[in-house]
C-alpha positions as a printed Julia matrix, in Angstrom:
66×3 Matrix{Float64}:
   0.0    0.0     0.0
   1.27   3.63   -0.77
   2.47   6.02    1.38
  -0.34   8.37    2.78
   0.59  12.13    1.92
  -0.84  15.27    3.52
  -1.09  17.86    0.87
  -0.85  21.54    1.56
  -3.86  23.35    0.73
  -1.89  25.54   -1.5
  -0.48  22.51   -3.37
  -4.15  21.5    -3.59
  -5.46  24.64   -4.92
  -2.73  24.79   -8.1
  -3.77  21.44   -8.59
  -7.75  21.55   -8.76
  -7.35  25.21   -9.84
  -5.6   23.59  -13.18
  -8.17  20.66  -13.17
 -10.97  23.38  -13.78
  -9.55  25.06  -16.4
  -8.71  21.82  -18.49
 -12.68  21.41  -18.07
 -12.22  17.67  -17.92
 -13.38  16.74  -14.4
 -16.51  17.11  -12.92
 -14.86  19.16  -10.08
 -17.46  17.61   -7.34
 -15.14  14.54   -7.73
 -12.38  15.71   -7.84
 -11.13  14.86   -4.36
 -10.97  11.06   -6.43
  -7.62  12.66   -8.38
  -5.91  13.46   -5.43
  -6.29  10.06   -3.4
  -5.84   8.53   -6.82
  -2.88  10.31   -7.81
  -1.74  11.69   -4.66
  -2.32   9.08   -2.17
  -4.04  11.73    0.09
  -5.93  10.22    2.31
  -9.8   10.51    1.27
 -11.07  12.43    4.29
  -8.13  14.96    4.1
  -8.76  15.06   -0.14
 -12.27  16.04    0.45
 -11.3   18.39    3.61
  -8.71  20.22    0.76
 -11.85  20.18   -1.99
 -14.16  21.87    0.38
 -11.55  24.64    1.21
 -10.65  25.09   -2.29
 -14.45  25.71   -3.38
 -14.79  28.05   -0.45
 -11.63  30.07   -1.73
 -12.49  29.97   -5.12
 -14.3   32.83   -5.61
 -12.38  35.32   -3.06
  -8.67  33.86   -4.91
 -10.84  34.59   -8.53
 -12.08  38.52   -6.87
  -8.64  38.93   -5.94
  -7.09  38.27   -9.25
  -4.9   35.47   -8.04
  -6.7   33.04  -10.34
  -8.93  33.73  -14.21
């Protein structure tokens, strides 16, 4: 079994923020990628989903994301 790996939220956010603009993941599932991928564990995947669509919009007002 892999290695367990706790992201960084910022890590997290360059990641999903670049899975939205490809437009190829249904971004409610996207938590999947980074357990797949990642080998975050699933509760702390979903923890850094839930933070990044709570940012999203302030990071977007704030220019530090299109």
């Amino acid at each position: 079994m892999a290695e367990s790996y706790k992201m960084p939220q910022e890590e997290a956010d360059i990641i999903l923020d670049s899975m939205r603009e490809t437009g190829n993941t249904n971004m409610a599932s996207s938590y999947e990628y980074l357990v797949d991928y990642y080998s975050v564990p699933r509760m702390h995947a979903k923890q850094l989903m839930f933070n990044w669509i709570k940012s999203y919009n302030d990071r977007r007002q704030n220019g530090e994301i299109n």
